[in-house]
N, C-alpha and C positions, 0 to 999 in steps of 0.2 A: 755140754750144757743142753744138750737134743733133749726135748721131750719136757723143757717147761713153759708152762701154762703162766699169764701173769698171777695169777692168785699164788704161785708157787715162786715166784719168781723176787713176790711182793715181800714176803717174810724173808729177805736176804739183807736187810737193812736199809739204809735211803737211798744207796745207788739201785738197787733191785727192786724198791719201788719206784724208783724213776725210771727204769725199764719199762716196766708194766704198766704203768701212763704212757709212757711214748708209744709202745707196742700196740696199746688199745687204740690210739690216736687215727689210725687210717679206718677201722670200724667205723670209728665217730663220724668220719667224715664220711663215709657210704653211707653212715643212716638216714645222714640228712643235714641240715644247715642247722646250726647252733650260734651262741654269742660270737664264739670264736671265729667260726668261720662264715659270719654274714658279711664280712666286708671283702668288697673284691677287689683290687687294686687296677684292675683292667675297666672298672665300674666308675671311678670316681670321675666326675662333671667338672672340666677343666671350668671356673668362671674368671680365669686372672685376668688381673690387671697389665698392664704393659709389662712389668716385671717378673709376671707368671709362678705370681706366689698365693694369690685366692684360691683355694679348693672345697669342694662342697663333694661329702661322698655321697649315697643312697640313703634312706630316713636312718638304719640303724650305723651311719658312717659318722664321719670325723668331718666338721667344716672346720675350714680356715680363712680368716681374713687378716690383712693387711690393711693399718691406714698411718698417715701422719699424723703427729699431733704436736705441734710447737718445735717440729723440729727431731721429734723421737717417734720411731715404730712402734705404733702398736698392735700389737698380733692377738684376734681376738679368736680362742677356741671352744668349739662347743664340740661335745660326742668322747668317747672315751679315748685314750690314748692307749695301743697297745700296739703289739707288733705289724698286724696287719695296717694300722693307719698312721704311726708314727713318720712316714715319710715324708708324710706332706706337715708335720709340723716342724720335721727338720728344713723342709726348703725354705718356710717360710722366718724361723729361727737364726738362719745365716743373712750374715748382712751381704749384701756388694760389694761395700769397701768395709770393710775389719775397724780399721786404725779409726778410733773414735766413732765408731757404731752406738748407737741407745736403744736398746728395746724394753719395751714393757711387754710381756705376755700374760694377756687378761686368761686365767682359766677358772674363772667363775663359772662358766658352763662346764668342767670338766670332773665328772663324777669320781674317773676311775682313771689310774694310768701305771702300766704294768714298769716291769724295767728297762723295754724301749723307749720310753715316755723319758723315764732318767736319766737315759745314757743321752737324746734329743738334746733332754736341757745340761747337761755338760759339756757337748757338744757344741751348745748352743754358747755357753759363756766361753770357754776359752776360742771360738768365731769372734769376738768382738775384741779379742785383741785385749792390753792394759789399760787402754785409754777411753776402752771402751766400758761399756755396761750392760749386764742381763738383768731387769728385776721382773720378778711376779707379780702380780695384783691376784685378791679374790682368790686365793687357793681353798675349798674345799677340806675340811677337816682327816677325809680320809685320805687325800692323794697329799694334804701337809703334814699328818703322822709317815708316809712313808719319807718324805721330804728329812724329815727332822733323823726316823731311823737311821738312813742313811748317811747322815752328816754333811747335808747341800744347802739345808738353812742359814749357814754362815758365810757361804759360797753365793748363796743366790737368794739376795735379799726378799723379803715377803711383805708385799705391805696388802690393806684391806680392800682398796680400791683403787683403779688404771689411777682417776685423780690422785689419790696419796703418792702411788709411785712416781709422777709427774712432779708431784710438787718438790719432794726429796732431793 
């Protein structure tokens, strides 16, 4: 296989185009900072609370907050969800105690959220145990079509607003 170029490597079907993405990928990152790579995980601005689940990254990062609300979590996200930021919405996604956990996770701020985002919020629901609950508020048209692609809309409830999930 000595002596291919991605562009040659590209015409071998999807796996040899995902060579040649990956392969171009360390370029990308010599050239200079892009979407992908503006978020730094060594950058993010610890602002937690006692529980140390508030995170706030750089202007193009991922904030996370935590509050109560009647008794149930609400995890309020703005910034894109993707591999590099997904962390901090898994921290803040997991309960303390599991067995009858309630979260609402507002992503009304959240534009975009790759497959780290999805794999967070499954992560997120079987965290809370049977007794427990994951619901979403405010999901986004585009990150609730991938929602629904992948068959998590019946897993994890979606209602319009924190209020609506609250009320439920």
């Amino acid at each position: 296989m000595q002596g291919f170029s991605p562009v040659a490597v590209s015409t071998a079907g999807p796996t040899g185009i995902l060579r040649g993405i990956l392969g171009s990928l360390p370029e990308r990152k010599a050239q200079g900072k892009d979407r992908a790579t503006s978020v730094d995980e060594d950058l993010v601005a610890d602002t937690a609370d006692a529980t140390g689940t508030n995170e706030q990254a750089g202007p193009d990062g991922l904030s996370v907050t935590r509050s109560v609300v009647d008794g149930v979590t609400v995890v309020t996200v703005t910034g894109e969800v993707d591999h590099h930021t997904s962390g901090a919405l898994r921290r803040a996604l997991t309960p303390a105690e599991p067995d009858g956990a309630r979260t609402v996770a507002d992503l009304s701020g959240v534009p975009f959220m790759d497959s780290s985002g999805i794999n967070v919020l499954i992560a997120g629901h079987q965290a809370h145990g049977s007794a427990g609950w994951l619901r979403l508020a405010g999901v986004r048209r585009p990150v609730l079509r991938t929602l629904e692609i992948v068959g998590l809309t019946p897993l994890l409830p979606c209602y319009p607003s924190v209020s609506d999930a609250l009320e439920d």
